[in-house]
mmCIF file as Biopython writes it, N, C-alpha, C and O atoms, coordinates in Angstrom:
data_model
#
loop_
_atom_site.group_PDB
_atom_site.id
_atom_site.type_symbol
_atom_site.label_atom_id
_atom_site.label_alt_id
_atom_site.label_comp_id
_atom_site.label_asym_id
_atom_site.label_entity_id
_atom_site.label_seq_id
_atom_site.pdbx_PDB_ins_code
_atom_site.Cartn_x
_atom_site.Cartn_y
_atom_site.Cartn_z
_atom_site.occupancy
_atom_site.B_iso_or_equiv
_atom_site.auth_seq_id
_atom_site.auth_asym_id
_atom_site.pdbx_PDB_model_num
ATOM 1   N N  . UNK A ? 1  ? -45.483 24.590 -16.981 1.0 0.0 1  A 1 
ATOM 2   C CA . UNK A ? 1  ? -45.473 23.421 -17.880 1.0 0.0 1  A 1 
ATOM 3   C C  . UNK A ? 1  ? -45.717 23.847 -19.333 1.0 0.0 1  A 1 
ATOM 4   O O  . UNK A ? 1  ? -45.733 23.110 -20.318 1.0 0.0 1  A 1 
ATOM 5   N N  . UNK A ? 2  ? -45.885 25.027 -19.288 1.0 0.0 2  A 1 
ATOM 6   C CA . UNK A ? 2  ? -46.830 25.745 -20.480 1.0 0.0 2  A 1 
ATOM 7   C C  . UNK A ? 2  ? -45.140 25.566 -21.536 1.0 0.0 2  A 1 
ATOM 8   O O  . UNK A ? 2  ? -45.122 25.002 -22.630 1.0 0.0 2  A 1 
ATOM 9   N N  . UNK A ? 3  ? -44.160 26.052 -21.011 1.0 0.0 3  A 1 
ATOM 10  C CA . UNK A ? 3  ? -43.094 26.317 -21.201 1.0 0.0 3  A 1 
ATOM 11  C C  . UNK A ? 3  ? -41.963 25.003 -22.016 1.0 0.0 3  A 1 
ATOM 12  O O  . UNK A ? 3  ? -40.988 24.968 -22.767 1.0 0.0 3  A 1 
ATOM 13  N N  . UNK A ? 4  ? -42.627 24.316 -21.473 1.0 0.0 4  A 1 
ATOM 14  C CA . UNK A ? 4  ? -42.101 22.554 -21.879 1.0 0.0 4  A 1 
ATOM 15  C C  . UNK A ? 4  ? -42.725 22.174 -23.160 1.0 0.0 4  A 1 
ATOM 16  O O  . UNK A ? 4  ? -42.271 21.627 -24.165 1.0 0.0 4  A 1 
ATOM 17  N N  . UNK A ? 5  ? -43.657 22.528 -22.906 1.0 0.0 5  A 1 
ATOM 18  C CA . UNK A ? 5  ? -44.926 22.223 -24.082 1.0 0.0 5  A 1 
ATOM 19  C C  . UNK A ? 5  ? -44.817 22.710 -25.348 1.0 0.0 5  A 1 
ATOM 20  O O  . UNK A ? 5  ? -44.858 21.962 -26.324 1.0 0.0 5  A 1 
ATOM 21  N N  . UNK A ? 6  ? -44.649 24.181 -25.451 1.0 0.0 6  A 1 
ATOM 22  C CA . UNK A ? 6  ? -43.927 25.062 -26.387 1.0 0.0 6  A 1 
ATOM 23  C C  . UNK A ? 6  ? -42.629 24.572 -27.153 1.0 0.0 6  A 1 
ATOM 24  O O  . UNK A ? 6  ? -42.368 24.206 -28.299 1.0 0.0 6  A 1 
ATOM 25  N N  . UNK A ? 7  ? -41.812 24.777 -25.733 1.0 0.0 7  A 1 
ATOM 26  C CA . UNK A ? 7  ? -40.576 24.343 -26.435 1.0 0.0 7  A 1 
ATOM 27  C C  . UNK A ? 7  ? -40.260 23.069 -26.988 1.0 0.0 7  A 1 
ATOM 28  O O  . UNK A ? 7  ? -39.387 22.873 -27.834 1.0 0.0 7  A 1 
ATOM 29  N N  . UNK A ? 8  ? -41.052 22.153 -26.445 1.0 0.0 8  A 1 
ATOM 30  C CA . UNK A ? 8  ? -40.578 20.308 -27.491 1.0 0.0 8  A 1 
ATOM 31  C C  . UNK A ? 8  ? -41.373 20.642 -28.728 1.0 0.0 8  A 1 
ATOM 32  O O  . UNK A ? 8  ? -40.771 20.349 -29.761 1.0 0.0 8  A 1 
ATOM 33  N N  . UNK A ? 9  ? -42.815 21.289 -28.933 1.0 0.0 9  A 1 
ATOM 34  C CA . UNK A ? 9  ? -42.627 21.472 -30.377 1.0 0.0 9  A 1 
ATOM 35  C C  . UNK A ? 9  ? -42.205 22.550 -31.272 1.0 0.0 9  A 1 
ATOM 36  O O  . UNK A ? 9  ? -42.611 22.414 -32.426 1.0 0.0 9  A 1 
ATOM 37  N N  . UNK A ? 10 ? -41.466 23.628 -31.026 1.0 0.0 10 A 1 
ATOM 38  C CA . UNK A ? 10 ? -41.008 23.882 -31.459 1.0 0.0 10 A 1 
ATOM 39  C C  . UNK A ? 10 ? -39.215 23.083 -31.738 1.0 0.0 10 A 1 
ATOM 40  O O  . UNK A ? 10 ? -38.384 23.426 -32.579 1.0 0.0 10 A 1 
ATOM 41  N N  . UNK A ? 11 ? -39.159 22.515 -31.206 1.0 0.0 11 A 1 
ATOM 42  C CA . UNK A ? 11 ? -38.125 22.077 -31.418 1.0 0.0 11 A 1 
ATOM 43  C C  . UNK A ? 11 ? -38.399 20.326 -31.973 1.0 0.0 11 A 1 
ATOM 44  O O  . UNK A ? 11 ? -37.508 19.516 -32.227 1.0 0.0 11 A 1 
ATOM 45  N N  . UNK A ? 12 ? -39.816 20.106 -32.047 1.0 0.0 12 A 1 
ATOM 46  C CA . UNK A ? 12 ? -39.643 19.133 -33.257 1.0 0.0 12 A 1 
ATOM 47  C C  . UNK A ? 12 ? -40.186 19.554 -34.695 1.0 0.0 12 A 1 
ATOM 48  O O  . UNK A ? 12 ? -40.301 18.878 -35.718 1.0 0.0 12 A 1 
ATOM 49  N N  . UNK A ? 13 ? -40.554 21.221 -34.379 1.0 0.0 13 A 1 
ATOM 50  C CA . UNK A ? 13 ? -40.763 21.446 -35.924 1.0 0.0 13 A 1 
ATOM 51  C C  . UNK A ? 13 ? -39.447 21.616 -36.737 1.0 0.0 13 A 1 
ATOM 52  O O  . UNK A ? 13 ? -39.392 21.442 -37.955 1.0 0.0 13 A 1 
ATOM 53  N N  . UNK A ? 14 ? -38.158 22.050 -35.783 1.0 0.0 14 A 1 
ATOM 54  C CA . UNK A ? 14 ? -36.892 22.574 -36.246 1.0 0.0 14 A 1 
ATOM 55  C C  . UNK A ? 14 ? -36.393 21.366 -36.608 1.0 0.0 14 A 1 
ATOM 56  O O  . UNK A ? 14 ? -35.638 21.300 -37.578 1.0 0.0 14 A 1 
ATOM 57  N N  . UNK A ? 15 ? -36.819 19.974 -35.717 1.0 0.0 15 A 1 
ATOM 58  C CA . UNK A ? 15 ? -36.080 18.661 -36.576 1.0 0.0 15 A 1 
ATOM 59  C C  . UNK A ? 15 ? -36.455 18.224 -38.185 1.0 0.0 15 A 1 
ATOM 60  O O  . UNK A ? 15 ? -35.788 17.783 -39.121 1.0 0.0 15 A 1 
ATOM 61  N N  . UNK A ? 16 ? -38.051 18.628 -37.970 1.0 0.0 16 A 1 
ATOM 62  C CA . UNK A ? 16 ? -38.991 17.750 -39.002 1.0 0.0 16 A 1 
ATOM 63  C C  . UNK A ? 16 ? -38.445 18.892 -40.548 1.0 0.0 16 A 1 
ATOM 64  O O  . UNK A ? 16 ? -38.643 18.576 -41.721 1.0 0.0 16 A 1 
ATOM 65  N N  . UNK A ? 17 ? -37.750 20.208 -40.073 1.0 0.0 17 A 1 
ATOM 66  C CA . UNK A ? 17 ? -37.606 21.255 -41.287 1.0 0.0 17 A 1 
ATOM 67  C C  . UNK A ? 17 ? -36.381 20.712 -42.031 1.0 0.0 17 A 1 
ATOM 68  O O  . UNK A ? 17 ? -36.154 20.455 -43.213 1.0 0.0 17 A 1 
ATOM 69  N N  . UNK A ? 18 ? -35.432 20.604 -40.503 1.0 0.0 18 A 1 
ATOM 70  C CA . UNK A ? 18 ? -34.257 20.148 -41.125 1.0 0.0 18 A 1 
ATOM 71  C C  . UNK A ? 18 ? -34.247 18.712 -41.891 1.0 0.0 18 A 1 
ATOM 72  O O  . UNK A ? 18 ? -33.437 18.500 -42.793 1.0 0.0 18 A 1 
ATOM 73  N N  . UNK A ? 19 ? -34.878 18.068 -41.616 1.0 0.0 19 A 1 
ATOM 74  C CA . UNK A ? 19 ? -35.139 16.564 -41.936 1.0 0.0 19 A 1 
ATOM 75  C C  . UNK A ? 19 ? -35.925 16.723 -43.512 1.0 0.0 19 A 1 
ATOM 76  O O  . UNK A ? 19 ? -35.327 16.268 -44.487 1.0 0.0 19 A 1 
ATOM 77  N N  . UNK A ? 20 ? -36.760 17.132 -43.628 1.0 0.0 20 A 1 
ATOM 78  C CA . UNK A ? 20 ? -37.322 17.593 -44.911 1.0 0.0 20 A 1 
ATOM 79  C C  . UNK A ? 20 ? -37.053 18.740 -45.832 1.0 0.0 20 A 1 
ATOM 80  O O  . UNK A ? 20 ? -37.453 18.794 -46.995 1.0 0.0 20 A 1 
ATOM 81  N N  . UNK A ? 21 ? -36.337 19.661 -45.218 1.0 0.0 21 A 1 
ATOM 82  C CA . UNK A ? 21 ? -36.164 21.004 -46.166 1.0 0.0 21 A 1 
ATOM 83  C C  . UNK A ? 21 ? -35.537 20.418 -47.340 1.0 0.0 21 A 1 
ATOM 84  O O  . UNK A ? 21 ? -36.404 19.768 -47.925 1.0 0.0 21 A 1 
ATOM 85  N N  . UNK A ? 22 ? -34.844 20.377 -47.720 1.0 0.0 22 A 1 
ATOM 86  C CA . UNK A ? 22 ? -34.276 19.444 -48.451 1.0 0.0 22 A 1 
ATOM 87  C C  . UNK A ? 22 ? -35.040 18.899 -49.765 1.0 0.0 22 A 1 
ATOM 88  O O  . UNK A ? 22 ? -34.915 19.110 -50.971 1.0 0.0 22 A 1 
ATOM 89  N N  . UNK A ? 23 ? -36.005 17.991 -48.859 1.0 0.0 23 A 1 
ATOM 90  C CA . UNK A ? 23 ? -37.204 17.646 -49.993 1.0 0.0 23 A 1 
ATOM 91  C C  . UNK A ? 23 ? -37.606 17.702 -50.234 1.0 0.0 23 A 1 
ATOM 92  O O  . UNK A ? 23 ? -37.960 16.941 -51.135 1.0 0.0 23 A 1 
ATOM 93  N N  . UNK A ? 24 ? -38.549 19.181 -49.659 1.0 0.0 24 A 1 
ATOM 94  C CA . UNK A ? 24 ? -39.386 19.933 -49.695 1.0 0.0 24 A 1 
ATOM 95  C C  . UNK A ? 24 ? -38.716 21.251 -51.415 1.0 0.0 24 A 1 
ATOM 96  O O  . UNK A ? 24 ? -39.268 21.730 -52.406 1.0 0.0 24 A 1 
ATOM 97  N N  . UNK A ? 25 ? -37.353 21.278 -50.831 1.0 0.0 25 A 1 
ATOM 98  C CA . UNK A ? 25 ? -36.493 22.244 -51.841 1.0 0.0 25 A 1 
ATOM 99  C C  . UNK A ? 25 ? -36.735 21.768 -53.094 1.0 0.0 25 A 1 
ATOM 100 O O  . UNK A ? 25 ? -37.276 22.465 -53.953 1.0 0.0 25 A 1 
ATOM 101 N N  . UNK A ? 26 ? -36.205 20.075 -53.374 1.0 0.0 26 A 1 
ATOM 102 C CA . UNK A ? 26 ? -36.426 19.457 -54.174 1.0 0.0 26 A 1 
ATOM 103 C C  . UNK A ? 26 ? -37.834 19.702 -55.268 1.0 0.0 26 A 1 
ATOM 104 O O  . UNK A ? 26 ? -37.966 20.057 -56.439 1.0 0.0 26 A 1 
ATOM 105 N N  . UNK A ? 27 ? -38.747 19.299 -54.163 1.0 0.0 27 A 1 
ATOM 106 C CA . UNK A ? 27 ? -40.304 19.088 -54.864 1.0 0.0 27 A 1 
ATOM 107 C C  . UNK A ? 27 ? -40.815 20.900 -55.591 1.0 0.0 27 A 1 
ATOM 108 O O  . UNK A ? 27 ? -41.769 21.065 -56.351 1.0 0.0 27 A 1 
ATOM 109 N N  . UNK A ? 28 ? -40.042 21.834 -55.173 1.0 0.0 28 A 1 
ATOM 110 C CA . UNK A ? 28 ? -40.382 22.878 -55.208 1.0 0.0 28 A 1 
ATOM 111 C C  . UNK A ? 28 ? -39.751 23.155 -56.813 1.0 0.0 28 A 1 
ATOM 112 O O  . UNK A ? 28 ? -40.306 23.777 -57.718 1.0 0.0 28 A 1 
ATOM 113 N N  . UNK A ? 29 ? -38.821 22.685 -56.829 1.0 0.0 29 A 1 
ATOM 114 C CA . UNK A ? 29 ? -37.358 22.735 -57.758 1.0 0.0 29 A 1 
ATOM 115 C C  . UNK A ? 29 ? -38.257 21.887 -58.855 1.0 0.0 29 A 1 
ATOM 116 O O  . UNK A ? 29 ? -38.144 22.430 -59.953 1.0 0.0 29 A 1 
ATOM 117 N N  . UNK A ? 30 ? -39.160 20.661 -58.906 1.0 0.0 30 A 1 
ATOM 118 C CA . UNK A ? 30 ? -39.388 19.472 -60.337 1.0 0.0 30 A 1 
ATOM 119 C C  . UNK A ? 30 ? -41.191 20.882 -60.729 1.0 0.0 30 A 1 
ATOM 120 O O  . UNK A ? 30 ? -41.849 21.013 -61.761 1.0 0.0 30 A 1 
ATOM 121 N N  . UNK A ? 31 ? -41.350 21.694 -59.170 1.0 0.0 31 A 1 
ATOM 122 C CA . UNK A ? 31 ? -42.914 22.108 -60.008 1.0 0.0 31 A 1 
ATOM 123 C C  . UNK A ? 31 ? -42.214 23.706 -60.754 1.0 0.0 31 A 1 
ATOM 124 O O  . UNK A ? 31 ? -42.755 24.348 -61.655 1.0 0.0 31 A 1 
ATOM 125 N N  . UNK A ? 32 ? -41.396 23.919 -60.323 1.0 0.0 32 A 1 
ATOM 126 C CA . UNK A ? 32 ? -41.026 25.065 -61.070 1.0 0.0 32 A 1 
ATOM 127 C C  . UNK A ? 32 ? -40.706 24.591 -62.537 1.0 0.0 32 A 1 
ATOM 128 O O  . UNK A ? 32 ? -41.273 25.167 -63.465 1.0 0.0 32 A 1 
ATOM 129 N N  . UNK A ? 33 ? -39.857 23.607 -62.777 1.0 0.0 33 A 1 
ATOM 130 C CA . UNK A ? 33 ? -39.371 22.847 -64.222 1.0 0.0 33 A 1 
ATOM 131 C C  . UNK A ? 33 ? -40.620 22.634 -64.744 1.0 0.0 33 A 1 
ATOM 132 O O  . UNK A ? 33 ? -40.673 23.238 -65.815 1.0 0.0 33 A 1 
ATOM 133 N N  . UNK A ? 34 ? -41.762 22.010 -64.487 1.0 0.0 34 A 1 
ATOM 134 C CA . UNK A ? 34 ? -43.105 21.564 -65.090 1.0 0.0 34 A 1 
ATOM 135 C C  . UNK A ? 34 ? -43.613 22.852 -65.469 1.0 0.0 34 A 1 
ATOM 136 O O  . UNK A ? 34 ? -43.499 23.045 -66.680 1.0 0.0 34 A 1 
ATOM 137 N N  . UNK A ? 35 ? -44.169 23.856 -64.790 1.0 0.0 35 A 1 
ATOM 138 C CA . UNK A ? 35 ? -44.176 25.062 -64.924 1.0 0.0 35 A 1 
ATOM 139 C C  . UNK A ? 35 ? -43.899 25.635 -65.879 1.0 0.0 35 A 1 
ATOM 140 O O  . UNK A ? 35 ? -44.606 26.473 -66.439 1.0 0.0 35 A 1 
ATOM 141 N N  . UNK A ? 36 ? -42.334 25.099 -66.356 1.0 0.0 36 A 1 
ATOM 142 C CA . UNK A ? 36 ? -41.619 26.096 -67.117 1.0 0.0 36 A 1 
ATOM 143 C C  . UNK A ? 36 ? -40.754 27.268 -66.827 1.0 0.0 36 A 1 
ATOM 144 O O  . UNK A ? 36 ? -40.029 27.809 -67.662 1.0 0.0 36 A 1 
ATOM 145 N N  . UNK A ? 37 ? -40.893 27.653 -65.472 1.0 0.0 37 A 1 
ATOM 146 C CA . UNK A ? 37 ? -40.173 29.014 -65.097 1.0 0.0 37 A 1 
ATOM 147 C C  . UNK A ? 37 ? -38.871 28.721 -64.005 1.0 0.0 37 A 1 
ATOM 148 O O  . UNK A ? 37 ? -38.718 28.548 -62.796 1.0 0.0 37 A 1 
ATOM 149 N N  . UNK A ? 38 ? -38.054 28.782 -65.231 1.0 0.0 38 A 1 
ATOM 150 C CA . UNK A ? 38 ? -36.710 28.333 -64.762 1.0 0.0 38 A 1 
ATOM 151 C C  . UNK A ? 38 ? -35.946 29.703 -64.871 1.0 0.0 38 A 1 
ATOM 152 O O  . UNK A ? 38 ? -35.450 30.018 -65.952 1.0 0.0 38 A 1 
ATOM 153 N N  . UNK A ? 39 ? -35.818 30.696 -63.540 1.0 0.0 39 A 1 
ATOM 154 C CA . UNK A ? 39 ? -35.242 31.592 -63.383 1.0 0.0 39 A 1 
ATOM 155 C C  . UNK A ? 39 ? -33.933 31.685 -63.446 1.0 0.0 39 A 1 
ATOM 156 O O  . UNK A ? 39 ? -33.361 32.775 -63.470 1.0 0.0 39 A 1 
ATOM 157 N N  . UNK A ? 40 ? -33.056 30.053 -63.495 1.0 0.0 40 A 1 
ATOM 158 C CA . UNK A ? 40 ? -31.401 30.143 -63.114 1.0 0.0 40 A 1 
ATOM 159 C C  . UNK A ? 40 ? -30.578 30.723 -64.578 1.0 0.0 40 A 1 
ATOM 160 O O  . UNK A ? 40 ? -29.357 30.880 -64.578 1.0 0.0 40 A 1 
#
């Protein structure tokens, strides 16, 4: 059962990444601009 257990969360961390990476990218993207260190 150990095996079930594992695998549903890992596989709702892979939803919750895909579901947020994104906005997570975003929020990463407005503290770098505040910052100032705009590498592009």
């Amino acid at each position: 059962m150990t095996f079930w257990i594992t695998s549903s969360i890992v596989l709702f961390f892979i939803v919750v990444i895909s579901a947020y990476g994104p906005l997570f990218g975003l929020y990463g993207e407005m503290i770098h601009k505040e910052k100032g260190d705009d590498h592009k």
